[in-house]
C-alpha positions as CSV (number, residue, x, y, z in Angstrom):
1,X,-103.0,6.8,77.1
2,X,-106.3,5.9,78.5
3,X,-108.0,9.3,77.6
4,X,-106.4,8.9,73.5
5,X,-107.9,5.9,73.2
6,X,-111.3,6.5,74.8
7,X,-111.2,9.5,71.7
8,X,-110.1,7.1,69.2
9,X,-113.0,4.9,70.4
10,X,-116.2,7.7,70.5
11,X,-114.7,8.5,66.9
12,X,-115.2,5.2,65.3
13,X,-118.4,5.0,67.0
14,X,-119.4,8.1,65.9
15,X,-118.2,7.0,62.2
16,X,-120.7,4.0,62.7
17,X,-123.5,5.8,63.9
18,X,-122.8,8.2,60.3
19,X,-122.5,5.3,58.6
20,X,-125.6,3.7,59.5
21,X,-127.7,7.0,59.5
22,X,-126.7,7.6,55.9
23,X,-127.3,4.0,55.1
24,X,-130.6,4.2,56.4
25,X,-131.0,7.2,54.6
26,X,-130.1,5.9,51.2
27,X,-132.1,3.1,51.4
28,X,-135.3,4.8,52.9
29,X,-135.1,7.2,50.0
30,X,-134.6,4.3,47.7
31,X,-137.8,2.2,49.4
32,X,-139.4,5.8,48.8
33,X,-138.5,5.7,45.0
34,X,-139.1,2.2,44.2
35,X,-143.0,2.8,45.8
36,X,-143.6,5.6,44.0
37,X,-142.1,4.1,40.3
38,X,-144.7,1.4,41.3
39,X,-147.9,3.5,42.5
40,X,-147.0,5.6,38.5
41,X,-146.7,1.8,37.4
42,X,-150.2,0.6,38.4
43,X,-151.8,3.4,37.3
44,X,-150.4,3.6,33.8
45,X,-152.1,0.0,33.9
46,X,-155.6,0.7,35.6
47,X,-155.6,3.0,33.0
48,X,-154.7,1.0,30.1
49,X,-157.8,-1.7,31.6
50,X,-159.6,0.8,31.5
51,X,-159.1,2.1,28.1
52,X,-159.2,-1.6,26.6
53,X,-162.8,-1.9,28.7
54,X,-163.8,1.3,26.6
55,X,-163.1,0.0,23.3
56,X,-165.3,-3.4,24.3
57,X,-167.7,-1.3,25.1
58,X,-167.9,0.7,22.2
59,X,-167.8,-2.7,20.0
60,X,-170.9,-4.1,21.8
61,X,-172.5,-0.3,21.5
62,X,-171.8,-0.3,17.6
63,X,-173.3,-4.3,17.0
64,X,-176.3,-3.2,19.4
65,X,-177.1,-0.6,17.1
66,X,-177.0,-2.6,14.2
67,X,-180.1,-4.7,15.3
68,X,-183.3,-3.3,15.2
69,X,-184.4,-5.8,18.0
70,X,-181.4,-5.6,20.7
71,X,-179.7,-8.8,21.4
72,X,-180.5,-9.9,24.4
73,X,-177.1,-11.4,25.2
74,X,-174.9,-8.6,23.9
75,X,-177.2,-6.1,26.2
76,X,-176.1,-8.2,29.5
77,X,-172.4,-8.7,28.4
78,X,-172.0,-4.6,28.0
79,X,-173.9,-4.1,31.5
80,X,-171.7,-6.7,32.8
81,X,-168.9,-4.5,31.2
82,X,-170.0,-1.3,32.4
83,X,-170.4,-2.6,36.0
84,X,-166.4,-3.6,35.8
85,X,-165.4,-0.3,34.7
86,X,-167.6,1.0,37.1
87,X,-165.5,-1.4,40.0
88,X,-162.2,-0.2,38.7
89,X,-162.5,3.2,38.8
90,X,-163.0,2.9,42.9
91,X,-160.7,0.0,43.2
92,X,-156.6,0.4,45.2
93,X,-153.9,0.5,42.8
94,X,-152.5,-2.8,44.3
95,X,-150.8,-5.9,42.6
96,X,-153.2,-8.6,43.4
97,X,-156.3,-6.1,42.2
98,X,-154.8,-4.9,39.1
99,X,-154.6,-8.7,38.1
100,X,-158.0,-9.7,39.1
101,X,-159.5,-7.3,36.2
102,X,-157.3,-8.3,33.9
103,X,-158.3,-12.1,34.5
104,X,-161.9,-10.4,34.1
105,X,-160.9,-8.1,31.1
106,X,-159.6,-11.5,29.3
107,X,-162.6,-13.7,30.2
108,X,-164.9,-10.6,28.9
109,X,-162.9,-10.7,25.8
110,X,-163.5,-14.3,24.9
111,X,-166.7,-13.5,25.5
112,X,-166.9,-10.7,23.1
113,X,-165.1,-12.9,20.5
114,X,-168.0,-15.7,20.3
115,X,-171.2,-13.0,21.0
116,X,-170.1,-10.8,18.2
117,X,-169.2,-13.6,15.9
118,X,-172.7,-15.1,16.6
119,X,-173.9,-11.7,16.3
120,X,-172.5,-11.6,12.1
121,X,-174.4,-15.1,11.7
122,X,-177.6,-13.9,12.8
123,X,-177.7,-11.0,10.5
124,X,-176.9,-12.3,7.5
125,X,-179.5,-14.5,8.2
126,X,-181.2,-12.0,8.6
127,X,-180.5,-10.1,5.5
128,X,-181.5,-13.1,3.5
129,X,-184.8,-13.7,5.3
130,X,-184.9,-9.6,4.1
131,X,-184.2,-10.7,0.6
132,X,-187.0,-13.4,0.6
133,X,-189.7,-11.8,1.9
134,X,-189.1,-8.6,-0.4
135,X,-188.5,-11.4,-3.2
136,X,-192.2,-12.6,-1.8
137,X,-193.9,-9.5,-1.4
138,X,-192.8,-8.3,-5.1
139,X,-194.8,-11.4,-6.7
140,X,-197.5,-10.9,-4.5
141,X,-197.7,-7.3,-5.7
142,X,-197.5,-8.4,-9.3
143,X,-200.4,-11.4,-8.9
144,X,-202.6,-8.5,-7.2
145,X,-201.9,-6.1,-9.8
146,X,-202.9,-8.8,-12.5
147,X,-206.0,-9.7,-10.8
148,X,-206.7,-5.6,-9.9
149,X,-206.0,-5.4,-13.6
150,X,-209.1,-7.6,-14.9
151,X,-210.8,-6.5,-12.2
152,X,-210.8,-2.6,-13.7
153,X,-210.8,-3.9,-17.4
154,X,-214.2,-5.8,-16.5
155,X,-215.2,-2.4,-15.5
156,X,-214.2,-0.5,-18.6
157,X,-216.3,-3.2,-20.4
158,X,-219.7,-2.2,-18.5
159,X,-218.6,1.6,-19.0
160,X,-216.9,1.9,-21.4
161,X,-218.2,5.8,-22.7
162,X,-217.3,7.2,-19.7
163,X,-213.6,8.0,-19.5
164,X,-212.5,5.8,-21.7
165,X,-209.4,6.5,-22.7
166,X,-208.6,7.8,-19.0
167,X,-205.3,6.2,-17.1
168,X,-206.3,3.9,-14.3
169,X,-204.0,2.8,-11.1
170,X,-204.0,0.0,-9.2
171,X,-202.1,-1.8,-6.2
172,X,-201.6,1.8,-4.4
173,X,-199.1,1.0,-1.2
174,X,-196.8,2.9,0.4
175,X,-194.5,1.9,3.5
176,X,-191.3,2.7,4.8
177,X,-188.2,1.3,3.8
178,X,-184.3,1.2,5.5
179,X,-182.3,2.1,2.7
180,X,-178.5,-0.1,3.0
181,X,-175.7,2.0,1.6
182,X,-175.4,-0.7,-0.4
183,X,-178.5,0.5,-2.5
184,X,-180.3,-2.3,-0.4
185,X,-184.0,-1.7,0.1
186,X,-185.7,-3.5,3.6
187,X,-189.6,-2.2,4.2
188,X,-189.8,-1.6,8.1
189,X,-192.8,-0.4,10.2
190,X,-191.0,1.8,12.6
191,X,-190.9,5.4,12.2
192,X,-187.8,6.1,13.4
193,X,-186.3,3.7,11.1
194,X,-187.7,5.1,8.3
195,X,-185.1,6.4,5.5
196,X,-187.9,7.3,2.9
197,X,-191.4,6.3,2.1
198,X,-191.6,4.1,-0.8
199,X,-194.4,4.5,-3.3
200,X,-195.5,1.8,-5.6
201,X,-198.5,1.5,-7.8
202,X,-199.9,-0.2,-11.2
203,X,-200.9,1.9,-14.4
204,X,-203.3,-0.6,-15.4
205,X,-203.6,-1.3,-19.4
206,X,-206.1,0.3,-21.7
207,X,-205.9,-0.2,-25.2
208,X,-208.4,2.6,-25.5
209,X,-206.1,5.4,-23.7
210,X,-203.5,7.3,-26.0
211,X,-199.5,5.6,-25.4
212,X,-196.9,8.1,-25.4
213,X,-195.1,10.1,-22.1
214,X,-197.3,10.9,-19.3
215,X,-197.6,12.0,-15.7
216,X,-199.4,11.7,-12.7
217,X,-199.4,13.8,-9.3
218,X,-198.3,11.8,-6.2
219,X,-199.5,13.1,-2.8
220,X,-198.0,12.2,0.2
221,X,-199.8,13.8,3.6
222,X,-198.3,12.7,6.9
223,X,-200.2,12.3,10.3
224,X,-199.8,16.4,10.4
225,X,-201.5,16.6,7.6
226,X,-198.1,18.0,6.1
227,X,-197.7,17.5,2.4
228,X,-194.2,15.7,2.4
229,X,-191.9,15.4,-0.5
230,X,-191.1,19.0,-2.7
231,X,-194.4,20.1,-1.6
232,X,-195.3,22.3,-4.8
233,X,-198.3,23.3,-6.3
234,X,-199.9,22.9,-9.4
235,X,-203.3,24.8,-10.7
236,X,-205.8,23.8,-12.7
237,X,-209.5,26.1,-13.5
238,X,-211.3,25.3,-9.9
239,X,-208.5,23.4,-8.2
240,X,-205.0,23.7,-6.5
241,X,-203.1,21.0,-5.9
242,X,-200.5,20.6,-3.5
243,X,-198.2,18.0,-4.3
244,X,-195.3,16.0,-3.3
245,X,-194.0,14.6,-6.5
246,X,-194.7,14.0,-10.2
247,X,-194.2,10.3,-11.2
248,X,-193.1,10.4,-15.5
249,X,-193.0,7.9,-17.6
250,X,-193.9,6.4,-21.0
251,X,-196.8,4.6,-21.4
252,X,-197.5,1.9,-23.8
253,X,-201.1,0.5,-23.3
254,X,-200.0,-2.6,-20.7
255,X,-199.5,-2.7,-17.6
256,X,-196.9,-0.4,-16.2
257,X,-195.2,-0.5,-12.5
258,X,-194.2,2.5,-10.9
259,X,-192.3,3.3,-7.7
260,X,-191.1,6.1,-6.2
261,X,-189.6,7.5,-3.1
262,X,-190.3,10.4,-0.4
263,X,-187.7,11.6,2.2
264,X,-188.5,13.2,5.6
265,X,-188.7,17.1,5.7
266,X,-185.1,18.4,6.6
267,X,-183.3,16.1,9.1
268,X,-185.8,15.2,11.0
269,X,-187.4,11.9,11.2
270,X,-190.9,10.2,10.0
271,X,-193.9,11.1,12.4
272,X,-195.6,8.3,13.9
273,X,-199.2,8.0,12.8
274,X,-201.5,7.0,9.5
275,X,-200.3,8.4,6.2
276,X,-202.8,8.7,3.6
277,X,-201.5,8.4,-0.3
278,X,-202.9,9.9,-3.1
279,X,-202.2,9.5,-7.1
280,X,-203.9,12.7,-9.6
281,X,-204.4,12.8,-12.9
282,X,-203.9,16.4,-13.6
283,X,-207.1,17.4,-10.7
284,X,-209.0,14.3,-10.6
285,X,-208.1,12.0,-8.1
286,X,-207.7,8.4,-9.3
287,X,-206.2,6.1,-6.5
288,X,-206.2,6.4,-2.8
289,X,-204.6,4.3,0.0
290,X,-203.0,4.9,3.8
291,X,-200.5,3.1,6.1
292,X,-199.3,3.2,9.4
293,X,-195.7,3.5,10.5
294,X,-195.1,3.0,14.2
């Protein structure tokens, strides 16, 4: 009787002992599942962070470029979002850190929100300060070209048998210009900015030269001395001219104003340097003039 139940008794203590192991068994492997649901978890998120830092990024990228001067304060607030990203790709996939760069990804976003929208105010400020001071710069041109243009008809007066009836330019400038796909033209300095060189000059009134179409040569020679524009050539008895284009139009005895445009050989960009412009009618050259772009 003794020895049965000394069996009965190492049975249900070895049923325990199974019982437990496979407990401990199920729920280790269960411990083992949750953490690694958890560890796929928190990096589906670091990587969302870090995907919603990218696209900040490129925001502040895309409104640097805009400006010709960088904003000062968008140029810290994308270093300030490149040294995040730069902390999250090193940082543990924990709870507590995942949180902290959201809390930093939000404040960065509010951020973002007033720069950018103080960013849109400043341009079209600046746009309109554009406008005016091509609005200015246009009446300027026009009083100059009125005064040039008693200036060269107090000439014809003391000469007035020599070349007579011969067309006369004046205001020659040329400068650079950005070109808005709006049709939007704003002159710049800057080389690099450059999207074409604008041309503008006067054909001055003389009652004594014939009206009807006519044409000048414009020459346009870069700090290479490369003749931009088509670059053809035109002969005359003692003279080739090489030149970049041929500015038509119909003249009517008054004062006439002419622009015209040049683009950059191929894809590449303006050089930096003095460009010198010159204006021919047929071989003889009648207006000269040179400007810088940076």
């Amino acid at each position: 009787m003794s020895s049965a139940n000394n069996n009965i008794g190492l049975k249900v203590g070895l049923g325990i002992l199974l019982a437990l192991f496979l407990g401990t068994g199920f729920y280790a492997s269960k411990l083992y599942s949750e953490k690694k649901e958890t560890e796929a978890t928190l990096v589906k998120e670091k990587k969302q962070v870090m995907n919603d830092l990218t696209v900040m990024a490129k925001q502040y990228d895309a409104a640097i470029g805009e400006n010709e001067i960088a904003n000062e304060k968008l140029v810290e607030a994308r270093e300030r979002i490149q040294g995040l990203m730069d902390s999250l790709k090193v940082s543990q996939n924990s709870v507590n850190s995942l949180w902290r760069y959201r809390k930093k990804y939000m404040a960065l976003q509010e951020e973002m929100n007033v720069l950018l929208e103080e960013n849109d105010r400043l341009k079209v400020e600046n746009e309109l300060l554009a406008t005016t001071l091509d609005s200015t710069q246009i009446q300027l041109a026009e009083r100059s070209a009125f005064t040039d243009s008693l200036l060269v008809q107090n000439t014809e007066l003391a000469d007035v048998v020599k070349d007579a009836g011969a067309l006369q330019t004046i205001g020659l400038k040329g400068f650079g210009v950005i070109e808005r796909s709006s049709g939007k033209l704003i002159p710049t300095e800057r080389a690099r900015r450059s999207d074409k060189i604008r041309i503008c000059y006067t054909v001055a009134k003389n009652t004594l030269a014939d009206a009807g179409d006519k044409e000048l040569y414009v020459q346009v020679i870069d700090p290479q001395n490369n003749v931009l524009g088509a670059n053809n050539q035109v002969e005359f008895e003692d003279k080739v001219l090489n030149y970049s284009l041929i500015s038509r139009f119909n003249y009517e005895n008054r004062n006439l104003n002419i622009c015209e445009f040049v683009a950059p050989n191929g894809d590449e960009d303006f050089e930096k340097g003095r460009y010198v412009v010159n204006v021919f009618d047929e071989k003889d050259l009648i207006s000269t003039s040179e400007f810088t772009l940076k």
